[in-house]
C-alpha positions as CSV (number, residue, x, y, z in Angstrom):
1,X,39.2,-10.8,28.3
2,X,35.7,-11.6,29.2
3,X,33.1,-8.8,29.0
4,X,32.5,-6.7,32.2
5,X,29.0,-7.0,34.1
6,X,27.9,-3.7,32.7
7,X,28.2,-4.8,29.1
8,X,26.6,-8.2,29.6
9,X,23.9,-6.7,31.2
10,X,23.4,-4.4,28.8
11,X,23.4,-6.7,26.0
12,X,21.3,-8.3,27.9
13,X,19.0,-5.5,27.8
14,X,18.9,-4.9,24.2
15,X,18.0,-8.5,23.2
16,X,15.4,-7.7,25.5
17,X,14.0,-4.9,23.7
18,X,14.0,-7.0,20.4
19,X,12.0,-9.4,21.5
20,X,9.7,-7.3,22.8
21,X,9.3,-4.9,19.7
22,X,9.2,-8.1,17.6
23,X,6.4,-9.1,19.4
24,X,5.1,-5.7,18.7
25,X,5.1,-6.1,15.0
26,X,3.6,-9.0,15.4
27,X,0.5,-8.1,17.2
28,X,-0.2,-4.8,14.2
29,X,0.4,-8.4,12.1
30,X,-2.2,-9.8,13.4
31,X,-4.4,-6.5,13.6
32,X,-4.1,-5.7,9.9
33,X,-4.7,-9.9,9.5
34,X,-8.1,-9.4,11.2
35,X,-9.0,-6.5,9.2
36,X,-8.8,-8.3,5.4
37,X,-10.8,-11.3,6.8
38,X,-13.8,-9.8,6.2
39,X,-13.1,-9.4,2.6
40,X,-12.3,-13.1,2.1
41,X,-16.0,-14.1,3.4
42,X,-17.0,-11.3,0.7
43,X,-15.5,-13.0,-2.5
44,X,-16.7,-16.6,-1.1
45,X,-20.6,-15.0,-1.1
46,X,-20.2,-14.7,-5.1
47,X,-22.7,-17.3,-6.8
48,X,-21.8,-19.0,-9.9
49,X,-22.0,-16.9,-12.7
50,X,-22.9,-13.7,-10.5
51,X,-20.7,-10.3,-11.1
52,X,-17.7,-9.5,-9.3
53,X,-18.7,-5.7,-10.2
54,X,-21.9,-6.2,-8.5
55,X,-20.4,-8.0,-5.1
56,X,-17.8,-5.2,-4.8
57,X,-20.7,-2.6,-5.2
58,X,-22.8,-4.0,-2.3
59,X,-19.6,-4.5,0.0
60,X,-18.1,-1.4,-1.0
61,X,-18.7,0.2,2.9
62,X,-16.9,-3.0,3.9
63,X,-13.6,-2.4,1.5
64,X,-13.4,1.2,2.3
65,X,-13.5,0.5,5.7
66,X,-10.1,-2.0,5.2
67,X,-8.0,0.5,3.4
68,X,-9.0,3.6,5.4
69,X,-8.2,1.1,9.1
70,X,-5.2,-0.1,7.1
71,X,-4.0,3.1,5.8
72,X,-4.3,4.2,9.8
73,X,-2.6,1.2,11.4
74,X,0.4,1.4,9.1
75,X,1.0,5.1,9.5
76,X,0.7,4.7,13.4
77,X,3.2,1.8,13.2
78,X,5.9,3.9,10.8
79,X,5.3,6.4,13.8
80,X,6.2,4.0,16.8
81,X,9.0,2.9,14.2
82,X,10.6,6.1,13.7
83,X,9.9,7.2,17.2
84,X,12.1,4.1,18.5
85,X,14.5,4.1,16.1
86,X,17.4,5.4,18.7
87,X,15.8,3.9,21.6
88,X,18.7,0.7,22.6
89,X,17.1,0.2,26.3
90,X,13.9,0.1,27.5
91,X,12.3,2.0,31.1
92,X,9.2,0.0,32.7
93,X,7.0,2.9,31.9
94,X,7.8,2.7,28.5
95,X,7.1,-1.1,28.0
96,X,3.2,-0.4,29.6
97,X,3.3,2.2,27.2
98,X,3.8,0.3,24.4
99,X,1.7,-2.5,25.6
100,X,-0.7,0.4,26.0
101,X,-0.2,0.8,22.3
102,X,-0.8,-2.4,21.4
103,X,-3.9,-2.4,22.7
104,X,-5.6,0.1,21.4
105,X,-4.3,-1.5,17.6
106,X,-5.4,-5.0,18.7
107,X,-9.2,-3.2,19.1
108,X,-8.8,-1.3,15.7
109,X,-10.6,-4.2,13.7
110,X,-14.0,-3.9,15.8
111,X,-15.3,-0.4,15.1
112,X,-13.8,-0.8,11.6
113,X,-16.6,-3.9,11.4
114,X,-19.1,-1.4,12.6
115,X,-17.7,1.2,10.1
116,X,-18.1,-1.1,7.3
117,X,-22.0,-2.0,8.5
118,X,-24.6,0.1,6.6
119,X,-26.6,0.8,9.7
120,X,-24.2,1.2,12.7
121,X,-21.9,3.4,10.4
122,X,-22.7,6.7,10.8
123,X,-24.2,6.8,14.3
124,X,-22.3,8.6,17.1
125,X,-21.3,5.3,19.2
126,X,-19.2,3.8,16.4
127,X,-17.7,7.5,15.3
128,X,-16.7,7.5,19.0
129,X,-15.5,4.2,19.1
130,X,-13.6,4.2,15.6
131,X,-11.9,7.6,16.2
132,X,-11.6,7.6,19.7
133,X,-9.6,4.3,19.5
134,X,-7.4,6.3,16.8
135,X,-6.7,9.1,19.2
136,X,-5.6,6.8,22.3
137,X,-3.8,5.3,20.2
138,X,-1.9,8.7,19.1
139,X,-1.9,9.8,22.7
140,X,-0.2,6.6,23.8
141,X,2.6,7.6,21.1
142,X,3.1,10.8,22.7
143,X,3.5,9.4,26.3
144,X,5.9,7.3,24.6
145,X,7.7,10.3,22.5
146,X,7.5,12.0,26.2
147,X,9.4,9.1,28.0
148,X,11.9,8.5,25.4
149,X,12.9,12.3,25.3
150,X,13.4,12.7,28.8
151,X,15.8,9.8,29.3
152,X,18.8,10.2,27.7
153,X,20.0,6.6,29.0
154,X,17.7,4.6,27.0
155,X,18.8,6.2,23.5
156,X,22.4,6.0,21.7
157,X,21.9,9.3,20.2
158,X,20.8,12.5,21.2
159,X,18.2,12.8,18.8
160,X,15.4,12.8,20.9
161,X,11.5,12.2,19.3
162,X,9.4,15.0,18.4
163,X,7.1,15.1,21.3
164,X,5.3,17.8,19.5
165,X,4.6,16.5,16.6
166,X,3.1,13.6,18.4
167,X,1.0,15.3,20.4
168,X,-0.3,17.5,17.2
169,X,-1.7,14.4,16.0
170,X,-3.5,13.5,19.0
171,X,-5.4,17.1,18.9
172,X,-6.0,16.3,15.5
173,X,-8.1,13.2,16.0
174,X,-9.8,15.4,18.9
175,X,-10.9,18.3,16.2
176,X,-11.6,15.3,13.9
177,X,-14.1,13.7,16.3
178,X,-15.6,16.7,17.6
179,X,-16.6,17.9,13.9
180,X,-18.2,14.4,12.9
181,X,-20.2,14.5,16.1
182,X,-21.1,17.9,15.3
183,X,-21.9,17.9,11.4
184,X,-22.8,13.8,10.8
185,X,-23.3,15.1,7.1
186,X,-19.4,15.0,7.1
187,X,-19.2,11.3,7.7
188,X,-15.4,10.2,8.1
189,X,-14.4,13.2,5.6
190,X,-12.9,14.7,8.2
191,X,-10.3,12.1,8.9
192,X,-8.3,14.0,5.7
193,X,-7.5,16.3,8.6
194,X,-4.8,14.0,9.1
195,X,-2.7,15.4,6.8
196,X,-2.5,19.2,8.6
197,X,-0.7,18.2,11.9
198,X,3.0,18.1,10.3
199,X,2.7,21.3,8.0
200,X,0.9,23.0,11.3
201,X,3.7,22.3,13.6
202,X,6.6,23.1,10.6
203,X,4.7,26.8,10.0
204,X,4.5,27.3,14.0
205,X,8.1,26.4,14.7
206,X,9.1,28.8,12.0
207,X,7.1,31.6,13.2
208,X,8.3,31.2,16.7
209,X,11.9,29.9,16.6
210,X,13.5,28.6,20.0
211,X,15.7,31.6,21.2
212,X,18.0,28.8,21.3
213,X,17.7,27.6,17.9
């Protein structure tokens, strides 16, 4: 017996989906690809004879600057990962969302350029630009946490995302770019804030249980 409409189109649907979300992962690809490039033009400035030690010294803004963008990108991607992972269909509101997304991780790699430059590093513009881009980019995943929750027919479970959680995060990169602006001594110390949203929400949730939990 052939397959009904309603399962073709929905099959339909969910090939769909993985194209688009493989063409997702390819764009962070590509992100985190633009970011190391950088450090390939560092290793071909090394002279004959000169010291590795030496080059990695004088580049060292440069290096931070990849792990701590890399270290960002990948931990917002595990996020859209896990926040997807149930998600079989996909709304138009939540494919401009994630194209949203992928904006603001295609435009990662230019503030981390000013990051890594010893003059443009610690003033305001590129604070703004760096962490600001993080938090849209955190935002975006709670619009998308927000649209995923609220349709049932998009998931096959009923797991819905923690929209929380995702928001937490957002407010975090607020706090985070209102103290560097406020104390530039900090620098991007304050980024280890990072780790606070998840133990925040846990300690909240069990001091104020859901009368229906």
């Amino acid at each position: 017996m052939s397959e009904s409409r309603t399962e073709s189109r929905l099959r339909n649907r969910e090939r769909d989906l993985e194209r688009f979300l493989t063409f997702v992962d390819a764009i962070v690809a590509i992100a985190i690809t633009l970011l190391v490039l950088p450090l390939v033009d560092i290793a071909g400035q090394l002279p004959d004879g000169g010291s590795v030690a030496h080059l990695l010294h004088e580049n060292s803004g440069q290096i931070w600057a990849f792990f701590l963008s890399f270290a960002v990108i990948a931990n917002l991607w595990l996020t859209q990962h896990r926040v997807l992972t149930h998600v079989v269909t996909a709304s138009d509101w939540l494919i401009r969302l994630m194209l949203l997304w992928t904006v603001t991780i295609v435009v990662l790699p230019f503030p981390t350029a000013l990051v890594a430059g010893h003059d443009a590093s610690n003033q305001a513009t590129t604070k703004v630009l760096y962490v600001g881009t993080m938090a849209a980019s955190s935002l975006v995943l709670g619009l998308i946490c927000l649209e995923i929750a609220r349709n049932d027919w998009i998931r096959d479970s009923d797991d819905r995302p923690d929209v929380v959680r995702a928001f937490a995060t957002f407010v975090a990169f607020v706090v985070i770019l209102a103290l560097m602006l406020a104390a530039p001594g900090l620098s991007y110390w304050p980024l280890l804030l990072l780790v606070l949203p998840d133990p925040v929400v846990a300690f909240w949730r069990h001091r104020h249980p859901r009368p229906d939990a």
